[in-house]
C-alpha positions as CSV (number, residue, x, y, z in Angstrom):
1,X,19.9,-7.1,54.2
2,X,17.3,-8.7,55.3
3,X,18.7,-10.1,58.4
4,X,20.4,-7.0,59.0
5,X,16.6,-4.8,59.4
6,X,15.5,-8.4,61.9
7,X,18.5,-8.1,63.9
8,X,17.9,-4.1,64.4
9,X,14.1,-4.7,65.2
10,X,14.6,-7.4,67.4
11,X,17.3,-5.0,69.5
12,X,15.0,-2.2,69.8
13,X,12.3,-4.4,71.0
14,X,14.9,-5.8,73.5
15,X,15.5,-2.4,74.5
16,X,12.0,-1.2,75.4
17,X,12.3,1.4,72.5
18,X,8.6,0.0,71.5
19,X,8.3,3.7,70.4
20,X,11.5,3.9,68.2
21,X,10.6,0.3,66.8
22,X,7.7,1.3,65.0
23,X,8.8,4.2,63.6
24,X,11.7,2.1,62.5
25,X,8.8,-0.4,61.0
26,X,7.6,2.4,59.3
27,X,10.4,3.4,57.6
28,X,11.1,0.0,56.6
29,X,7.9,0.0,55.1
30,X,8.4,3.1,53.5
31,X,11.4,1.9,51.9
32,X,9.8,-1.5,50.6
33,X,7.2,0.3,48.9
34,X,9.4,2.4,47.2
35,X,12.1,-0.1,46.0
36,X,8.6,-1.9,44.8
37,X,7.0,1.4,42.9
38,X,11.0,1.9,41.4
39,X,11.1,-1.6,40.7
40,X,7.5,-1.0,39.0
41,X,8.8,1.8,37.1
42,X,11.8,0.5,35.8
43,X,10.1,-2.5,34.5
44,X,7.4,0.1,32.5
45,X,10.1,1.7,31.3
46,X,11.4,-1.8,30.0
47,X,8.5,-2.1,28.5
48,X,7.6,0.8,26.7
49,X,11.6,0.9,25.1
50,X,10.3,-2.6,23.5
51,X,7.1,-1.5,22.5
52,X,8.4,1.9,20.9
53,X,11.6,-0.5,19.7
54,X,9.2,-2.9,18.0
55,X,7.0,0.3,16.9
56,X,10.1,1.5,14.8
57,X,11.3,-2.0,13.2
58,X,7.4,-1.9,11.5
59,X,7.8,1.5,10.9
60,X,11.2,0.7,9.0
61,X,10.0,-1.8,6.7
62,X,6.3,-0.3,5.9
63,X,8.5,3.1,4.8
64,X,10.4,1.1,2.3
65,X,7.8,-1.3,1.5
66,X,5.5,1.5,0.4
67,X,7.9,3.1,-1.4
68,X,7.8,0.1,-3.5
69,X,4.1,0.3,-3.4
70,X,4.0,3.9,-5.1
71,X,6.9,3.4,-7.2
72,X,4.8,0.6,-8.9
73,X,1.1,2.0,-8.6
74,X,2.6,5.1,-10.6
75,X,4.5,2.8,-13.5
76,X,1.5,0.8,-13.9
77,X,-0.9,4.6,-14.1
78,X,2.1,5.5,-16.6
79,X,1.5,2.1,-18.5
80,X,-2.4,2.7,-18.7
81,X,-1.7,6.8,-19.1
82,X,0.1,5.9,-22.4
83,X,-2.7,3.3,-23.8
84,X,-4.9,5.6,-23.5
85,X,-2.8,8.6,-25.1
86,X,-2.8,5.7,-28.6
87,X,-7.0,4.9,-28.3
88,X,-7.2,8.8,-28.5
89,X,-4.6,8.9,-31.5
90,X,-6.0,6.3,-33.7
91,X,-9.4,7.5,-33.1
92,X,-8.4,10.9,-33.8
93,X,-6.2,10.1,-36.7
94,X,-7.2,6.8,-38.4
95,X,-9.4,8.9,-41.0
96,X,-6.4,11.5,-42.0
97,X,-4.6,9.8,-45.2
98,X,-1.6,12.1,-43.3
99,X,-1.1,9.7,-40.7
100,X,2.1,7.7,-40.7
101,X,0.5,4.0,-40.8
102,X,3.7,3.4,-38.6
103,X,2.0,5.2,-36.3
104,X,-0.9,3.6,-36.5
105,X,1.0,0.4,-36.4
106,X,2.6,1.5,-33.0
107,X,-0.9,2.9,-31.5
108,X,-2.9,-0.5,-32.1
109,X,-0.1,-2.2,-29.7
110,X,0.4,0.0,-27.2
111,X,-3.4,0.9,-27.1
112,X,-4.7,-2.4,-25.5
113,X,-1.8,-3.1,-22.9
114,X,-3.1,-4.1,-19.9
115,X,-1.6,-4.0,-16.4
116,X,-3.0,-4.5,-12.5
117,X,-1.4,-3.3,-9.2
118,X,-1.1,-5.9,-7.1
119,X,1.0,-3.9,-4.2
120,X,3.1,-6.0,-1.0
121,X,1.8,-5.7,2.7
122,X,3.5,-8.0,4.5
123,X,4.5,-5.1,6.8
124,X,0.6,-4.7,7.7
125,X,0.0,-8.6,7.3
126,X,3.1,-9.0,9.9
127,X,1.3,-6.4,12.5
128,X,-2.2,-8.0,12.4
129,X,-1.1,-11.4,12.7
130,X,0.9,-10.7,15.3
131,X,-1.4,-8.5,17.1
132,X,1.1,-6.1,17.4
133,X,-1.5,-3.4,15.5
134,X,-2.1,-0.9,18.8
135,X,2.3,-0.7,18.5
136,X,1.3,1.9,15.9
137,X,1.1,4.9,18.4
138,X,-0.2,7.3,15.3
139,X,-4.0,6.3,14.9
140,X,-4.6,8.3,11.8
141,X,-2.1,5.9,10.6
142,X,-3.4,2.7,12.3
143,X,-6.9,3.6,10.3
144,X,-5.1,3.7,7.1
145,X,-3.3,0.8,7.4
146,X,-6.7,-1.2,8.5
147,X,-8.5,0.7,5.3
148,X,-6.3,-0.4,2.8
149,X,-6.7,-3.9,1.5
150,X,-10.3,-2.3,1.2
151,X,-9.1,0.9,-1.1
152,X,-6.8,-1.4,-3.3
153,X,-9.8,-3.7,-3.8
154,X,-11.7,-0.8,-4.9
155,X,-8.8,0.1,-7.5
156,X,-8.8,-3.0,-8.7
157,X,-12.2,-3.8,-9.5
158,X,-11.3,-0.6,-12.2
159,X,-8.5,-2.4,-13.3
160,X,-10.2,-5.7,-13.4
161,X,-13.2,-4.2,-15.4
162,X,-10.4,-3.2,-18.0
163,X,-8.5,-6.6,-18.1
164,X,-11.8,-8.8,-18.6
165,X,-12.9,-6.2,-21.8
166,X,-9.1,-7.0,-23.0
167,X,-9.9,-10.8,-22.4
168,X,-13.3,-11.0,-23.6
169,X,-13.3,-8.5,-26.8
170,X,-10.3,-6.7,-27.9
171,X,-8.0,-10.7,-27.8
172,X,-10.9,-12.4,-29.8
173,X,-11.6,-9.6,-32.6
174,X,-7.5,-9.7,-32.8
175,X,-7.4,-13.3,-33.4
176,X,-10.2,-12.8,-36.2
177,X,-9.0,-10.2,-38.1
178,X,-5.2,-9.3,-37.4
179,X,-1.7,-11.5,-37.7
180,X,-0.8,-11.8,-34.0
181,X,1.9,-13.9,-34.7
182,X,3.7,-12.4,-37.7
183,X,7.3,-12.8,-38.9
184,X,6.8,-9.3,-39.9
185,X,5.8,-7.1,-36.5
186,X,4.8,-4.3,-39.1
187,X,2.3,-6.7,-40.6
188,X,0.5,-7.6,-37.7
189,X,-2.3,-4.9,-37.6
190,X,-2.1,-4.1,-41.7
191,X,-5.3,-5.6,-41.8
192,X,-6.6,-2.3,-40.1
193,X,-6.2,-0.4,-43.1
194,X,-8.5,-2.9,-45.2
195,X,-11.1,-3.7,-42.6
196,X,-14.5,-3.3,-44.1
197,X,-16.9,-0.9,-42.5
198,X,-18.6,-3.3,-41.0
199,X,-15.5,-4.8,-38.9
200,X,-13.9,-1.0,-39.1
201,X,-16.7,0.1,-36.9
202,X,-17.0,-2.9,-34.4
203,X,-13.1,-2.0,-33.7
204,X,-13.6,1.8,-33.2
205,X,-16.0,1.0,-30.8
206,X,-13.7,-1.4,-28.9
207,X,-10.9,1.2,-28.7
208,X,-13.5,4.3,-27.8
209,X,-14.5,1.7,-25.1
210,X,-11.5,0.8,-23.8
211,X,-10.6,4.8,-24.0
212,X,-13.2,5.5,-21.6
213,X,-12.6,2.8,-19.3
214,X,-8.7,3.9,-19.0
215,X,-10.0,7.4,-18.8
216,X,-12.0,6.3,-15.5
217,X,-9.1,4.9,-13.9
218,X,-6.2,8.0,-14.8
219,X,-8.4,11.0,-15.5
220,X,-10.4,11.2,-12.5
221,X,-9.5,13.5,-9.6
222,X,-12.0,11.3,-8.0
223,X,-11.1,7.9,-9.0
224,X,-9.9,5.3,-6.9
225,X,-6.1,6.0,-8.5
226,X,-5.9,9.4,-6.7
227,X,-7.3,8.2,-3.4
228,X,-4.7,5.3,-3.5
229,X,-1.7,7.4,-4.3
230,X,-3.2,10.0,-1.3
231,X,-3.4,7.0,0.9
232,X,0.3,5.9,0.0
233,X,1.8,9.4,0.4
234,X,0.4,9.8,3.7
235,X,1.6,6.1,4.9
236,X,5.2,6.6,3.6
237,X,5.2,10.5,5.5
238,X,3.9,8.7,8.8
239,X,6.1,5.9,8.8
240,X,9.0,7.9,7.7
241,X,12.3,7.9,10.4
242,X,12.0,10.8,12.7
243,X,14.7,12.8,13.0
């Protein structure tokens, strides 16, 4: 092709068309520039299909991995909802001589479980480290995804709180005073019903304790829980497939 646009300049010129040979040049110009901005273009759009290609494969796997993120934030609020449904019942009830001491029996278990959300983010750990973060066309999203190693530390310094109370007063006053192990599972916690005042009291005020501190993590509309399942929601809508 090349030759082809020589060979016609050089017959023009041979010609004495000096007139027709530069508007030939011109043209020839014309059309380099074009195939260049085409060229240009088609390599953009090249681009951009990888970039937006790229964009979905994160998009894919942060859907599903916060799925799994939310499906486990709300068994472990389930987990904590239901301790702190037994602190209220045995402080509520332990006085009645109605009460069922099965009940009882079942309440001072349940009442102390302890769990902590430790969610996934290798999706967002995958995007940083690659810095592939500005792939993420939505920026409302982007900010989330950069805020939330920062609103799941805040969660869990709730949680945390609760586990080191667990660790550091309800586990030693059980050792004391109760059969933790126990051939008997009903025999474990009898000791509750002969506890002297004294050690009756100090126990009551464990569980009102650990009552409040569950009620700070599951009762607040405030709390760091209902932020976290907000922030979840929103990151599983965004990332969701569009259709």
């Amino acid at each position: 092709m090349i030759k082809l646009f020589r060979k016609i300049r050089q017959s023009l010129l041979v010609q004495g068309k000096l007139a027709s040979y530069f508007k030939y040049a011109l043209g020839e110009i014309v059309l380099v520039m074009i195939g260049i901005l085409l060229a240009l273009q088609v390599n953009n759009w090249n681009e951009n299909r990888k970039l937006q290609n790229l964009e979905s494969d994160f998009l894919e796997k942060m859907h599903q991995e916060f799925k799994n993120n939310k499906a486990q934030l709300e068994f472990i609020l389930a987990i904590h909802k239901q301790s702190l449904k037994s602190s209220e019942y045995i402080l509520d009830n332990y006085k009645n001589p109605q009460t069922p001491k099965d009940s009882l029996r079942k309440h001072l278990k349940i009442y102390k479980y302890s769990y902590t959300y430790n969610p996934s983010k290798s999706s967002i750990d995958a995007l940083v480290n690659s810095g592939n973060l500005s792939v993420i066309k939505n920026r409302d999203l982007s900010n989330k995804l950069i805020q939330w190693d920062e609103m799941v530390n805040d969660f869990s310094e709730e949680e945390i709180y609760s586990r080191n109370f667990l660790d550091n007063f309800i586990v030693p006053f059980d050792l004391e005073h109760f059969k933790i192990f126990s051939e008997n599972p009903d025999e474990q916690y009898d000791a509750f019903f002969t506890l002297n005042n004294e050690d009756k009291n100090v126990f009551l005020n464990i569980i009102a304790t650990k009552k409040r501190l569950l009620g700070q993590i599951v009762n607040n509309p405030q709390s760091e829980a209902a932020k976290l399942l907000e922030t979840l929601d929103f990151i599983i809508a965004e990332s969701a497939p569009k259709r």
